[in-house]
C-alpha positions in Angstrom: 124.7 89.9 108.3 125.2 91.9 111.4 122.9 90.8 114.1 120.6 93.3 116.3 122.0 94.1 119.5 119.1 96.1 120.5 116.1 93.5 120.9 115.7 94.6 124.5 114.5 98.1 123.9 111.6 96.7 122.0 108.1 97.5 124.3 105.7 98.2 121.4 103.6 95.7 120.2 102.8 95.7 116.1 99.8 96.8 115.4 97.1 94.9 113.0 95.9 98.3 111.5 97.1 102.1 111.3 95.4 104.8 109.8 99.0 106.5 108.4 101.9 108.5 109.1 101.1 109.9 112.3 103.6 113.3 110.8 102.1 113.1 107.2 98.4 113.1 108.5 99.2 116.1 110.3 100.9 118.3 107.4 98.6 116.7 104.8 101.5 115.0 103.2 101.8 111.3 101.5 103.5 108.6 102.2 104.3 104.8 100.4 104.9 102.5 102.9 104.7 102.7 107.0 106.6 101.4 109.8 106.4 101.3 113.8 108.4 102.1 116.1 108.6 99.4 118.0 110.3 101.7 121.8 107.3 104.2 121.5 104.8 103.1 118.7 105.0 106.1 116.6 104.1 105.5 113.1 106.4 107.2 110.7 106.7 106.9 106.4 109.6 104.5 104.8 113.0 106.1 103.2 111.0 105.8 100.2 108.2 108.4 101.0 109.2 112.2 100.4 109.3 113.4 104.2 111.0 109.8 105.7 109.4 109.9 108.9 110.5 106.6 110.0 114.4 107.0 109.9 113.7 111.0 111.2 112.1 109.7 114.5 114.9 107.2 114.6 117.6 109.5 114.4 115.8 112.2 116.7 114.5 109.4 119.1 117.6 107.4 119.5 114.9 104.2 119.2 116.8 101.6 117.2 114.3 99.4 116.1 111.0 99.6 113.1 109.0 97.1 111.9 107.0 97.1 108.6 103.2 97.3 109.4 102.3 96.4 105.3 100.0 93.7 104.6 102.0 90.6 104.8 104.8 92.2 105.3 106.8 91.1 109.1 110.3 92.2 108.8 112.0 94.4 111.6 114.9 96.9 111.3 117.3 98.0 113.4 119.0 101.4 112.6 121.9 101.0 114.8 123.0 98.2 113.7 122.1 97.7 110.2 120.4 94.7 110.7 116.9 93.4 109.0 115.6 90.3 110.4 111.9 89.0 111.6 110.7 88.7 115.3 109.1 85.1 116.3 105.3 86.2 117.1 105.3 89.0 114.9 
């Protein structure tokens, strides 16, 4: 596996708890699962949800890096490089 060559733009802390997609609660839409941006904290809907906020703010953004903020769940991605892994002290 490709490793992540962009753990030094991460400035953004992972939350405990969010209330949603920050662009689906304001177009009323639904999402599955949620992830943060860990450059500027947005929280954005998984590839899996019907508007993909996540991987759009990525791509618009240029901020590499998500993490997952499900229960139990502590895995990070990084769009840039392909690379899922999990950050020590997450």
């Amino acid at each position: 596996m490709t490793p992540c060559t962009h753990l030094d733009q991460i400035a953004v802390a992972r939350p405990d708890q969010v209330p949603g997609c920050e662009d689906c609660l304001a177009i009323g839409g639904r999402w599955l699962h949620l992830r943060v941006c860990r450059s500027c904290g947005h929280i954005g809907c998984c590839d899996s949800s019907p508007n993909q906020h996540a991987s759009k703010h990525a791509r618009a953004s240029a901020h590499p890096i998500v993490t997952s903020v499900e229960p139990g769940e502590h895995w990070s991605y990084c769009y840039v490089d392909d690379a899922a892994f999990v950050l020590e002290g997450d």
